[in-house]
N, CA and C atoms as a LAMMPS dump frame, in Angstrom:
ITEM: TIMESTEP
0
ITEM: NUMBER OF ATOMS
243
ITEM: BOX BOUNDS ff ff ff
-5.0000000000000000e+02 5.0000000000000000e+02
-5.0000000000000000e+02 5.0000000000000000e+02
-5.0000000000000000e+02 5.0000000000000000e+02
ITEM: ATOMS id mol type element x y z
1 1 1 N -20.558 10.859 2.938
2 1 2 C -19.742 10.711 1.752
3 1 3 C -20.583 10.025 0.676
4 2 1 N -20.538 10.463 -0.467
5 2 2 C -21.207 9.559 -1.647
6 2 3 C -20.817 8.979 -2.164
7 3 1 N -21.703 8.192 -2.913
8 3 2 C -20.747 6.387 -2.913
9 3 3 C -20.87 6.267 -4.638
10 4 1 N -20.113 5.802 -5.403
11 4 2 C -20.046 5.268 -6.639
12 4 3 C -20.248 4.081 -7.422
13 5 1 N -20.7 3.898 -7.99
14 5 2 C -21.03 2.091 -8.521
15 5 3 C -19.424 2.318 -9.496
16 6 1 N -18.833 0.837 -9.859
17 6 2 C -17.596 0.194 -10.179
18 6 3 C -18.278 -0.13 -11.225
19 7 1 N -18.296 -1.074 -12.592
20 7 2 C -18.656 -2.3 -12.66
21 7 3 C -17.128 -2.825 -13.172
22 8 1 N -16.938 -4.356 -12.824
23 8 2 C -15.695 -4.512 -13.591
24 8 3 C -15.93 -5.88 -14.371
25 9 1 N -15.38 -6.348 -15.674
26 9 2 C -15.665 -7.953 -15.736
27 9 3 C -14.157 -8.117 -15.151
28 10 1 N -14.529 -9.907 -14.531
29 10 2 C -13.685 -10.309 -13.954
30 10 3 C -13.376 -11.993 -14.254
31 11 1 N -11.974 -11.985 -14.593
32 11 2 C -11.846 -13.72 -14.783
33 11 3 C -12.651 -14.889 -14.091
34 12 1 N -13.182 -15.986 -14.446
35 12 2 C -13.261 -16.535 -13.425
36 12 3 C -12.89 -17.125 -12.687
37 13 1 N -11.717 -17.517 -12.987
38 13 2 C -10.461 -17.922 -11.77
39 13 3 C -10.407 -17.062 -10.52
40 14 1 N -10.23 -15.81 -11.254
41 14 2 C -9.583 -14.301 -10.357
42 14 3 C -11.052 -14.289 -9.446
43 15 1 N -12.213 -14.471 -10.35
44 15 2 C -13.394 -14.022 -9.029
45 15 3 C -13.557 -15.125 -8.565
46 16 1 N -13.221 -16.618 -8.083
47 16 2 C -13.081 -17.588 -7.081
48 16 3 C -12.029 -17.717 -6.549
49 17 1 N -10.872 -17.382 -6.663
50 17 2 C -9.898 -16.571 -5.379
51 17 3 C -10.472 -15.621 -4.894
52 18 1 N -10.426 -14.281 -5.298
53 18 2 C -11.499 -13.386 -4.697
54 18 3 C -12.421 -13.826 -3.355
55 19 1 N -13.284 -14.776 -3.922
56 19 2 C -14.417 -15.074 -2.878
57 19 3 C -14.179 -15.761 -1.857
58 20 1 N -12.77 -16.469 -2.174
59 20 2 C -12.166 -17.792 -1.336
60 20 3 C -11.026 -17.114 0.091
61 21 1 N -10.966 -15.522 -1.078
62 21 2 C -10.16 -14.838 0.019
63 21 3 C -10.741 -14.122 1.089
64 22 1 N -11.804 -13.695 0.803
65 22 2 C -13.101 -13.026 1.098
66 22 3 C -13.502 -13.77 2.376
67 23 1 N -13.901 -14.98 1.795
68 23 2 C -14.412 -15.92 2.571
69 23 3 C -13.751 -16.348 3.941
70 24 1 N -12.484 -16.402 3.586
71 24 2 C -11.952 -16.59 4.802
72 24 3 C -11.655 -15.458 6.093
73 25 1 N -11.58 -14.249 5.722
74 25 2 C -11.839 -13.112 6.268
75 25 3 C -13.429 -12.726 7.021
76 26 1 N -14.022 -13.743 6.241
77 26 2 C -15.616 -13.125 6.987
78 26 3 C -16.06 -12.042 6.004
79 27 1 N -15.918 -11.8 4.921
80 27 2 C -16.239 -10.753 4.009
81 27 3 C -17.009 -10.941 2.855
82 28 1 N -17.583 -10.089 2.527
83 28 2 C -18.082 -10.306 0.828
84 28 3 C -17.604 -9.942 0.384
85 29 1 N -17.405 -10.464 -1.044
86 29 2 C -16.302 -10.214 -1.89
87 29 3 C -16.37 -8.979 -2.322
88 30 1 N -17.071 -8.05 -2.213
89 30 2 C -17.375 -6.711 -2.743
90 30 3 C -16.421 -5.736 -1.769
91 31 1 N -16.698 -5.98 -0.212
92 31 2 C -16.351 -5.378 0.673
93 31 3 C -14.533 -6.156 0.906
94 32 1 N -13.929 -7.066 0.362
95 32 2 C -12.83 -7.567 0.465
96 32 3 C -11.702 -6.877 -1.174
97 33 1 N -12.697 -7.095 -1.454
98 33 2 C -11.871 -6.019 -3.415
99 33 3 C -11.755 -4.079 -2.753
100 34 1 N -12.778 -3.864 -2.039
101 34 2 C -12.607 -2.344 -1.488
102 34 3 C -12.063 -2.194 -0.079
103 35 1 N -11.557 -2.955 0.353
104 35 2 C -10.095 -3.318 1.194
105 35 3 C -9.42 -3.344 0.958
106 36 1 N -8.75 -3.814 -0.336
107 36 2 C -7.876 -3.884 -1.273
108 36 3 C -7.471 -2.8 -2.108
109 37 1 N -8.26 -1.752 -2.309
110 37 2 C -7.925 -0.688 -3.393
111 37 3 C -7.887 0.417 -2.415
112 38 1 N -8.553 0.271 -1.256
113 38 2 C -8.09 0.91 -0.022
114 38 3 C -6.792 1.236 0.556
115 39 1 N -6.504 -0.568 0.612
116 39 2 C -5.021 -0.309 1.026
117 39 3 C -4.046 0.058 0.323
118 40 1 N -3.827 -0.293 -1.258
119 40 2 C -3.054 -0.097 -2.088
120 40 3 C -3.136 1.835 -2.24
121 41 1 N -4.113 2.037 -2.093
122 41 2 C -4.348 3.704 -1.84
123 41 3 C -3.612 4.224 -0.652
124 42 1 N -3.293 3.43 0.194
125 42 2 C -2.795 3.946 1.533
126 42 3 C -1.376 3.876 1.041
127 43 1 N -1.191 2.769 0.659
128 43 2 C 0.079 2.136 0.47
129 43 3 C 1.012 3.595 -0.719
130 44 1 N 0.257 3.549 -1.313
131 44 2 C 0.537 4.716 -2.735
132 44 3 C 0.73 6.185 -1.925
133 45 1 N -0.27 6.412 -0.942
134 45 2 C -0.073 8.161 -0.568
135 45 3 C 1.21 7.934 0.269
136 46 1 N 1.637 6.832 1.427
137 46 2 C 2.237 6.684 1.997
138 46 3 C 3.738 6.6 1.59
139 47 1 N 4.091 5.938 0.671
140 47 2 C 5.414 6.215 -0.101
141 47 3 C 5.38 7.073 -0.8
142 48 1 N 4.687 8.029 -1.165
143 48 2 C 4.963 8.943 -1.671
144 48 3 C 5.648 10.31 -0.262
145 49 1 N 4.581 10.068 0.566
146 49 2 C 5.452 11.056 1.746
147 49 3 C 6.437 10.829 2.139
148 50 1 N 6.533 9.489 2.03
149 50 2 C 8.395 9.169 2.493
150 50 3 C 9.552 9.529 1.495
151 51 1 N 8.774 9.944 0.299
152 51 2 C 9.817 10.311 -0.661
153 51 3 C 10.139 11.29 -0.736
154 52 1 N 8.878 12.4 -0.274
155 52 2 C 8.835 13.555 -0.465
156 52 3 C 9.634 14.235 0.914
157 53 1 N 9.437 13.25 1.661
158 53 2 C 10.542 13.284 3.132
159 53 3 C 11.741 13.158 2.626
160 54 1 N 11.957 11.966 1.887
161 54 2 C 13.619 12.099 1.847
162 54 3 C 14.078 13.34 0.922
163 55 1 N 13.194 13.417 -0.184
164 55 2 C 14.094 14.599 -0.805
165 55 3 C 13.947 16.089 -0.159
166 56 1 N 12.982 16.41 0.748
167 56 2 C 12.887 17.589 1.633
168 56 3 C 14.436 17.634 2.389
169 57 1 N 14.404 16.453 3.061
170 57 2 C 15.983 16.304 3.995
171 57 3 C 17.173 15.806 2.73
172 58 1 N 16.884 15.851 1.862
173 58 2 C 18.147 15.464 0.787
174 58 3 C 19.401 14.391 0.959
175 59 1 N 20.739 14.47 0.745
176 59 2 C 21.822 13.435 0.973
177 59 3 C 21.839 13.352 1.887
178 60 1 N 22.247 14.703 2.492
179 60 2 C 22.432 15.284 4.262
180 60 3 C 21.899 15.267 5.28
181 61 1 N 20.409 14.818 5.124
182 61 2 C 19.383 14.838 6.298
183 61 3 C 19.785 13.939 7.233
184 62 1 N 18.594 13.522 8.07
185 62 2 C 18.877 12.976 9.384
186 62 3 C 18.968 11.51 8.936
187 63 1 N 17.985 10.679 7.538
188 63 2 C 18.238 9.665 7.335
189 63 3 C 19.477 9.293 6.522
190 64 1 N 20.03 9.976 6.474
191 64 2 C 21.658 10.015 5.108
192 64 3 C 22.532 10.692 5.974
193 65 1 N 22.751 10.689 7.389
194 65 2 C 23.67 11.501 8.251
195 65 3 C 24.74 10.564 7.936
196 66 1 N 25.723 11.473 8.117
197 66 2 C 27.435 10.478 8.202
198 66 3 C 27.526 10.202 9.558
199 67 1 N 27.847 8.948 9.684
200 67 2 C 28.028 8.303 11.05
201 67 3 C 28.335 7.178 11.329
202 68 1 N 27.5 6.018 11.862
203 68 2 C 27.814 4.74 11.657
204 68 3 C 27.102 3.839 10.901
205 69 1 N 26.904 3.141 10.218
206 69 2 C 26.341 2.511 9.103
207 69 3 C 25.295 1.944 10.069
208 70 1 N 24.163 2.303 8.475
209 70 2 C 22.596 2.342 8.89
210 70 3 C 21.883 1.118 8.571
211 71 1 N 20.822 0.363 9.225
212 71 2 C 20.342 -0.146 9.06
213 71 3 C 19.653 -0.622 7.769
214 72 1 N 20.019 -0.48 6.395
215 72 2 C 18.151 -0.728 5.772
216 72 3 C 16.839 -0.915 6.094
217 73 1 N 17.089 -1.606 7.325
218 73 2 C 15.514 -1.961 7.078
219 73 3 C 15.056 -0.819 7.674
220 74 1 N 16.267 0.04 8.349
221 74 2 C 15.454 1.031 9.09
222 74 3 C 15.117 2.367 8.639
223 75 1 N 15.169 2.709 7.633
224 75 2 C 14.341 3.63 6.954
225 75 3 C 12.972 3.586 6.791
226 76 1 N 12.086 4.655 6.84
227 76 2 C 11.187 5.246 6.419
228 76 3 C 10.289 3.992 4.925
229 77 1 N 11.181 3.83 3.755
230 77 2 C 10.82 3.529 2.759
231 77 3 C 11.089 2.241 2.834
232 78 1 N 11.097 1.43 4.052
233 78 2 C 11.875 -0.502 3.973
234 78 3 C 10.783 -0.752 3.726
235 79 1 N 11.155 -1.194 2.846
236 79 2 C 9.73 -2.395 2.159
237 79 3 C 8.832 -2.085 1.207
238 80 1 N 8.901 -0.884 1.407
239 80 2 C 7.486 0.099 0.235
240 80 3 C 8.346 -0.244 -1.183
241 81 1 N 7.552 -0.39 -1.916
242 81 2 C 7.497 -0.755 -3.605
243 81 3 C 7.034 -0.056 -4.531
């Protein structure tokens, strides 16, 4: 896979949290910021399939069945933002 250079300026508050967060992980701060845009990438494709799940199965599907009252937390989308 080929790799891209970033550059970003960065506060300096924001880049000594950064390093402090880094740090405690065992990381460099380079490799702890691309953990981060990683996950938020995961986080982003991932609610999007759950959405695209619920509206595939619509009101009626298996998570919107009439029956006995559902959990929240137990959906697909608990917690995603």
């Amino acid at each position: 896979m080929a790799s891209r250079v970033l550059s970003l300026r960065i506060d300096a508050d924001l880049w000594d949290r950064i390093r402090d967060h880094a740090a405690k992980r065992g990381m460099s701060a380079q490799d702890y910021v691309v953990q981060a845009l990683v996950r938020d990438d995961f986080d982003e494709r991932f609610k999007t399939a759950v959405d695209e799940t619920e509206r595939f199965y619509g009101q009626g599907g298996p998570l919107n069945a009439p029956g006995p009252a559902r959990d929240p937390q137990s959906r697909p989308s608990a917690g995603i933002r």
